[in-house]
C-alpha positions as CSV (number, residue, x, y, z in Angstrom):
1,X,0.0,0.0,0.0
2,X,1.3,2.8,-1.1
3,X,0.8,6.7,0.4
4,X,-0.3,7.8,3.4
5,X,-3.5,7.0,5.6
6,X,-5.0,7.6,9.0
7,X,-5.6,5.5,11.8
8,X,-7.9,6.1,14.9
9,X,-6.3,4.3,17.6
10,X,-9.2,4.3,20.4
11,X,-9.8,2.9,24.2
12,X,-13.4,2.4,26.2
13,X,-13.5,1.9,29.8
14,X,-17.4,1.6,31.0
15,X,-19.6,0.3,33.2
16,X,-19.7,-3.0,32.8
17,X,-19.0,-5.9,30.1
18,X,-22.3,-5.2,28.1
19,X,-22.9,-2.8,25.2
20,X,-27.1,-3.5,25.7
21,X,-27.1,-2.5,29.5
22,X,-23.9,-1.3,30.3
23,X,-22.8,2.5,30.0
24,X,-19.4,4.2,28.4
25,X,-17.3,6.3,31.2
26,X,-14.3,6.8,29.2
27,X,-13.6,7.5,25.5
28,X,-9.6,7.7,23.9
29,X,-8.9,8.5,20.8
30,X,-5.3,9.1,19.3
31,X,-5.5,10.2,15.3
32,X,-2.7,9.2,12.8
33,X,-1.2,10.0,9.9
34,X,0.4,6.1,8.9
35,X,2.8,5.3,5.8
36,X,0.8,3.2,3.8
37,X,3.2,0.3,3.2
38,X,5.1,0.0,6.1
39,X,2.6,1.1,8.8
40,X,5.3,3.7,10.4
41,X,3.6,6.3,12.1
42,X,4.4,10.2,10.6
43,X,2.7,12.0,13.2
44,X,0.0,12.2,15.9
45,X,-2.4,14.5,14.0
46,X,-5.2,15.2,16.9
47,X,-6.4,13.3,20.2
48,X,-9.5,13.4,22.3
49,X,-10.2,12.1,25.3
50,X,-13.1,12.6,27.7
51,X,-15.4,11.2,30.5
52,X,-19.0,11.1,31.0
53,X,-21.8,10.6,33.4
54,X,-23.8,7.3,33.0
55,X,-26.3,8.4,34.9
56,X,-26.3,5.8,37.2
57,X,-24.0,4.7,40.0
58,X,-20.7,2.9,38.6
59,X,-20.7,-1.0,39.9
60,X,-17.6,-1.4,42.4
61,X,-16.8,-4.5,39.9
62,X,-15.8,-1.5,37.3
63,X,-14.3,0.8,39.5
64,X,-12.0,-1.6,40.8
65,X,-10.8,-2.4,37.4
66,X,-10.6,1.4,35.8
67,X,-10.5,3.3,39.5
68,X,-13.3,5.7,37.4
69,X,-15.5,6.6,40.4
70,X,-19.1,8.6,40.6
71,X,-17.2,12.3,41.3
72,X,-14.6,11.8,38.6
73,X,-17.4,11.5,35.9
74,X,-20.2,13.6,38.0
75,X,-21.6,16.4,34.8
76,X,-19.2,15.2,32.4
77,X,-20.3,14.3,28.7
78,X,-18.2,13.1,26.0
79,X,-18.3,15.4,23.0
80,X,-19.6,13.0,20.3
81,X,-19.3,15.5,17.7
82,X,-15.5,15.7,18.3
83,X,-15.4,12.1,18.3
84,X,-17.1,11.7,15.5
85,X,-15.2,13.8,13.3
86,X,-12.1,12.2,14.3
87,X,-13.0,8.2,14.0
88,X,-14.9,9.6,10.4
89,X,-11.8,10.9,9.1
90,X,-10.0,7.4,10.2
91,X,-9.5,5.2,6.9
92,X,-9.0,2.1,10.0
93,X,-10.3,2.3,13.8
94,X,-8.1,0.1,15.9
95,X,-8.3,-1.4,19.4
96,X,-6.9,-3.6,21.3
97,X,-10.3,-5.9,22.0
98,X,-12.4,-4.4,19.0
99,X,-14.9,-6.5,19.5
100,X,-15.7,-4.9,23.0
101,X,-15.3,-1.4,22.4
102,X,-17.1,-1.2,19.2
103,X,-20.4,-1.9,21.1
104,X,-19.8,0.8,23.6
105,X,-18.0,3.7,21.0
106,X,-21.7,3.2,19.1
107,X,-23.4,5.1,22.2
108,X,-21.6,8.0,21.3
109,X,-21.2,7.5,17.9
110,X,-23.7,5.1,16.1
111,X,-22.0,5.5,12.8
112,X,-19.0,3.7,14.1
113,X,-20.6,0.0,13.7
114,X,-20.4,0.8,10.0
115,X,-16.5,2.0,9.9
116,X,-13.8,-0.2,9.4
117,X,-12.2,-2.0,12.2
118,X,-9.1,-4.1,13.2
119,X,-8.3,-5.5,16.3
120,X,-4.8,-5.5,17.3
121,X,-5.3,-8.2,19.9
122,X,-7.0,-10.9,18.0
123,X,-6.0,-9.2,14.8
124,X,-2.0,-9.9,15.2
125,X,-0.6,-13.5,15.6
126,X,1.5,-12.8,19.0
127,X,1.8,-16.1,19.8
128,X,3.0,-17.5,16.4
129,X,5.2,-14.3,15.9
130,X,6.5,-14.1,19.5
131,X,6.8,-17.5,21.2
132,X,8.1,-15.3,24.4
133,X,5.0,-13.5,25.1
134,X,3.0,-14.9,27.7
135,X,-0.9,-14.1,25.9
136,X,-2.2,-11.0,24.3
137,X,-3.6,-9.1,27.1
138,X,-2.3,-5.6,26.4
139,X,-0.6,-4.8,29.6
140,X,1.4,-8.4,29.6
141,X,2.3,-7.9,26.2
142,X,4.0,-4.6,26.9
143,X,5.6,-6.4,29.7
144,X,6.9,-9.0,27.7
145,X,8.2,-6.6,24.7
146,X,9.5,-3.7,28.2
147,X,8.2,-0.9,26.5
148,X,6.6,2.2,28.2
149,X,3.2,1.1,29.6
150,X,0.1,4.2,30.4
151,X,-1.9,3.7,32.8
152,X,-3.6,0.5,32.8
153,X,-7.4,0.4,32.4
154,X,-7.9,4.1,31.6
155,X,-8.8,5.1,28.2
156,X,-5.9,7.2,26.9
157,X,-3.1,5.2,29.0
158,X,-3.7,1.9,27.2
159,X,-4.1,3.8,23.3
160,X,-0.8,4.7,24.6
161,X,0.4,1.4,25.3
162,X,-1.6,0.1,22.5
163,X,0.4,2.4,20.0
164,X,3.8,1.4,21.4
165,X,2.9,-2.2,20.6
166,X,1.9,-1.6,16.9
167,X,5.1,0.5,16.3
168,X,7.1,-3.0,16.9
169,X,8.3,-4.1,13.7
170,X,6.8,-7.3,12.2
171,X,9.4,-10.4,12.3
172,X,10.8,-10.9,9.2
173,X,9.1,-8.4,7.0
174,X,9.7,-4.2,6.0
175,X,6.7,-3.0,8.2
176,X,5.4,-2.8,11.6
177,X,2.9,-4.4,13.5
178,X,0.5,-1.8,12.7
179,X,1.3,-2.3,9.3
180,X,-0.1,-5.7,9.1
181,X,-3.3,-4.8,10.6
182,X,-3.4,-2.0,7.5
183,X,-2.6,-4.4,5.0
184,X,-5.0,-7.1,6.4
185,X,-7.9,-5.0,7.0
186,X,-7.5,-2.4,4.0
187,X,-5.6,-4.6,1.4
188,X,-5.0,-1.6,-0.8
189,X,-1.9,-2.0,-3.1
């Protein structure tokens, strides 16, 4: 693939594990500007992160994992219009578990069902391409690779981590991890 393309790197921390009855607290969302063929990242181009009120009273279950408690988020509202914008100019969303915080981005932004996702936990062979790493949990993985870890469990700490992952380069080929998922998900030559 050839040029240049942008990728929406994003992180969810909510409620609870459920989409239908659960509620998003936290939205991260780290804009790039990608080579095309290698998957190098040229520059961080905009980022957005915010918090909002559920409404309801956050389970302990949540806050134990996230530490997001009732006053942190009391009033606050992510700005879906700013989210928006930046997931629609996105030629690939990626997350680390896709497949959970697709469900809860399409509260803020219903749109997002329909845009192109990968998943850079199920979406990259870790195991096959790195016997040494332990699973693909995003924190162990960092672990396993010692690079810089954000916090864990909150929204723009684990894009961070997530990015640092995806800037690895890909064993035995001229691209980066991130590059794979761009050349799986977008297979434009």
């Amino acid at each position: 693939m050839s040029g240049t393309l942008r990728v929406a790197l994003l992180d969810t921390e909510t409620t609870g594990l459920y989409p239908g009855r659960d509620r998003l607290l936290e939205i991260a969302v780290l804009l790039l500007e990608v080579e095309g063929h290698s998957g190098r990242v040229l520059d961080v181009l905009d980022r957005y992160e915010g918090l909002q009120d559920p409404g309801r009273p956050i389970p302990w279950e949540a806050m134990a994992v996230h530490g997001i408690t009732d006053a942190m988020v009391r009033g606050h509202c992510i700005d879906a219009v700013r989210v928006h914008h930046l997931l629609a100019c996105a030629d690939l969303l990626v997350a680390h578990n896709s497949g959970f915080d697709k469900g809860f981005v399409a509260q803020v932004v219903p749109e997002a069902t329909e845009m192109t996702w990968a998943c850079s936990c199920r979406g990259i062979p870790w195991r096959s391409l790195f016997p040494q790493v332990p699973n693909a949990k995003l924190q162990d993985l960092a672990e396993a690779f010692h690079l810089p870890k954000g916090t864990a469990h909150r929204a723009m700490g684990d894009v961070e981590t997530t990015l640092n992952l995806l800037c690895l380069p890909h064993p035995g080929q001229d691209t980066t991890l991130l590059g794979h998922l761009v050349a799986k998900k977008l297979r434009r030559t």
